[in-house]
C-alpha positions in Angstrom: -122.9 16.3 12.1 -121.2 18.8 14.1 -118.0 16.6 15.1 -117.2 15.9 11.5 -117.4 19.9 10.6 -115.4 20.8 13.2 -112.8 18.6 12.2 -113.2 19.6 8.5 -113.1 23.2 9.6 -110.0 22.7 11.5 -107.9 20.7 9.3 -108.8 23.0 6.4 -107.7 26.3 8.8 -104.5 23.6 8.9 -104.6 23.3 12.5 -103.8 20.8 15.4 -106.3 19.8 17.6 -103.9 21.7 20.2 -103.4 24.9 18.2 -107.4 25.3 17.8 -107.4 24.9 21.6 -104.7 27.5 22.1 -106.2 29.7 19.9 -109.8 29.5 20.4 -109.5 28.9 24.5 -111.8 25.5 24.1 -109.5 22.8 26.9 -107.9 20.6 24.0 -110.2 17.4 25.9 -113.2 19.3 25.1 -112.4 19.5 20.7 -110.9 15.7 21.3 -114.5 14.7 22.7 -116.8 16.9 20.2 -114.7 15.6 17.2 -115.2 12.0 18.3 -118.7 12.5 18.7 -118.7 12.1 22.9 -119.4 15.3 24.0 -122.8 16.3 22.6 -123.0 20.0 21.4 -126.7 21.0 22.1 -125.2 20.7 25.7 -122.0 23.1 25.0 -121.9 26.4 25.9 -123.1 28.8 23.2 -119.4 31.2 23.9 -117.8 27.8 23.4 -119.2 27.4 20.0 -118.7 31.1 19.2 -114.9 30.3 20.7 -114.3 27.4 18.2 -116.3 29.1 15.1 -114.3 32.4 15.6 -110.7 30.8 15.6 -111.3 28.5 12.7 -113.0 32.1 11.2 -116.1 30.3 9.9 -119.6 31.1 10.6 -120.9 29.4 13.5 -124.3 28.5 11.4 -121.6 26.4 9.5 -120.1 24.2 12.3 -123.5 24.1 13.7 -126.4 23.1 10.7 -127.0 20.0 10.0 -127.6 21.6 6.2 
């Protein structure tokens, strides 16, 4: 599911929850509510997803597949 890669993703890249925000412009309430599973990502903006793929430097087919 996407809220548990994006929190793999960002602890791996050894980030905060607020660095990710600072880095990839995504409001630090917006990752909190995707990595607990409240903010459903097939209604997020595709730059949003591009925002948080490109600052952990991942491929966005990786945060996003359910594969």
């Amino acid at each position: 599911m996407f809220h548990s890669r994006l929190k793999f993703y960002r602890e791996e890249a050894g980030m905060s929850q607020s660095q990710l925000a600072e880095k990839s412009g995504v409001s630090l309430r917006s990752i909190q509510m995707f990595e607990q599973g409240n903010r459903d990502i097939n209604k997020a903006q595709v730059v949003t997803v591009l925002q948080l793929a490109e600052a952990l430097d991942v491929d966005v087919y990786a945060i996003i597949n359910d594969r």
